[in-house]
C-alpha angles and dihedrals in degrees: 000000000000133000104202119192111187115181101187092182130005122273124173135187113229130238117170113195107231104234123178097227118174097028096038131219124097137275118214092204134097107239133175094212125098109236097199101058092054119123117171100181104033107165099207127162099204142011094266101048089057099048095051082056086058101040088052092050085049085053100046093046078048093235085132136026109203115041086185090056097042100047076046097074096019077074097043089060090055091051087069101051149344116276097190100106093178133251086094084291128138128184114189120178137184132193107196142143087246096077118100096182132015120237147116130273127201148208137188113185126226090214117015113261124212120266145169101263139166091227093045094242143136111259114236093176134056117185102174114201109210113195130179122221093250091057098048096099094024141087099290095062087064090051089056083051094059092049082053089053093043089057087062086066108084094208096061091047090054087046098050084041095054108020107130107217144353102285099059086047097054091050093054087057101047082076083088123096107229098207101225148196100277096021149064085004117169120227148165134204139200116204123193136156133188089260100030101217133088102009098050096057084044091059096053095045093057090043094055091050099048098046090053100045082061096049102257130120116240130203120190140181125189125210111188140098097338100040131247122343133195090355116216118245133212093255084056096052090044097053093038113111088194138010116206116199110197101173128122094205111062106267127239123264098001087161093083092073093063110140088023131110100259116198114190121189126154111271085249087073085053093054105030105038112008091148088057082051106057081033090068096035094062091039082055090050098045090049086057102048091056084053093071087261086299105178110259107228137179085354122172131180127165119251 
């Protein structure tokens, strides 16, 4: 039996290496802010002035290639809605084609600046999520959720606002779980079977098991006798890292997983080794990813 991996677009999941820039020296530690595009006593009189300080250290590090672009649809997300979310925090974000890598820049102002908050407040504090076009639907979107989380807790706001170098401010940010290539992967799943019945709900079941067992979140939605269960949304299908399709009839509606890694085995894999399965999907990714996120095509391996 086959193993198929089809990549239809490139997808990668992101890992900035934490570096210490500016005051040398190395961090250990994997860490989703950019380094580079840290300034911890900006003197700014006005939001825009601040962020094209940002976007120039962004340009410098070459995390981005085009300041103008990027700045570009960094304001057209502020056209949609405030980013000040009090407590003298802002959290612009841009998703562009400018981007090269995708991180996230900060700034910590010398005097507060005006901003549009919900509080009505001067921002003393700019974290800048830069975000590439590729990353927009993947992993690292829900990395940028848990530093969003992170900002609720009051502790972690009066660290970042009165953390003294970039060390310490590195450390605070390595609290964030940085969802990488063998681990905390998203997927979903579609099970089917020619009679629909037994073997379907089988295969989800051990799916399930298995996927949890190895510290991932599984999704899955059956097609068979009694129709379609737990149908998968688009948020699902958006989020998802990998789809896995174990059926032995052609599935409904395949076509929504268009841009996304598809992997196909016979729903007896499913149900008879779905450790050896996750095992070989992650193997596959890992092999990917150390080949600088090449897109895996027409790939078959033995189960």
């Amino acid at each position: 039996m086959k193993l198929s991996l089809l990549c239809l677009s490139k997808s990668d999941l992101i890992v900035i290496e934490g570096q210490l820039g500016r005051e040398g020296g190395l961090l250990v530690e994997t860490c989703v802010l950019n380094l580079n595009a840290v300034d911890l006593k900006m003197q700014a009189d006005s939001k825009q002035e601040a962020l094209q300080k940002l976007y120039h250290l962004l340009y410098v590090d070459g995390a981005i290639t085009s300041i103008e672009k990027f700045a570009d649809d960094v304001q057209d997300r502020e056209k949609k809605g405030w980013t000040g979310i009090g407590n003298g925090i802002a959290i612009p974000h841009g998703k562009s084609a400018a981007v090269v890598r995708s991180c996230i820049a900060l700034a910590r102002m010398k005097k507060p600046i005006p901003w549009e908050t919900i509080d009505d407040q001067p921002v003393s504090l700019i974290i800048l999520f830069v975000v590439g076009e590729e990353d927009r639907n993947t992993s690292f979107i829900r990395t940028i959720a848990q530093v969003a989380r992170l900002l609720s807790q009051e502790n972690f706001r009066n660290s970042l606002l009165n953390c003294g170098n970039l060390r310490k401010l590195a450390r605070l940010f390595t609290q964030v779980t940085v969802f990488d290539k063998k681990t905390n992967l998203q997927f979903i799943a579609v099970t089917a079977c020619p009679t629909g019945v037994a073997h379907t709900y089988i295969a989800k079941e051990r799916l399930q098991q298995a996927a949890l067992a190895r510290g991932h979140s599984i999704k899955t939605e059956t097609q068979g006798g009694l129709g379609l269960d737990d149908e998968l949304t688009m948020e699902d299908i958006q989020t998802a890292d990998v789809v896995i399709i174990a059926a032995d009839i052609e599935i409904d509606r395949i076509d929504r997983f268009k841009n996304k890694l598809i992997v196909r085995v016979p729903i007896s894999i499913a149900i008879k080794s779905p450790k050896l399965l996750f095992e070989k999907i992650e193997k596959k990714l890992e092999e990917k990813y150390d080949k600088n996120a090449q897109l895996i095509s027409d790939d078959r391996i033995s189960i």
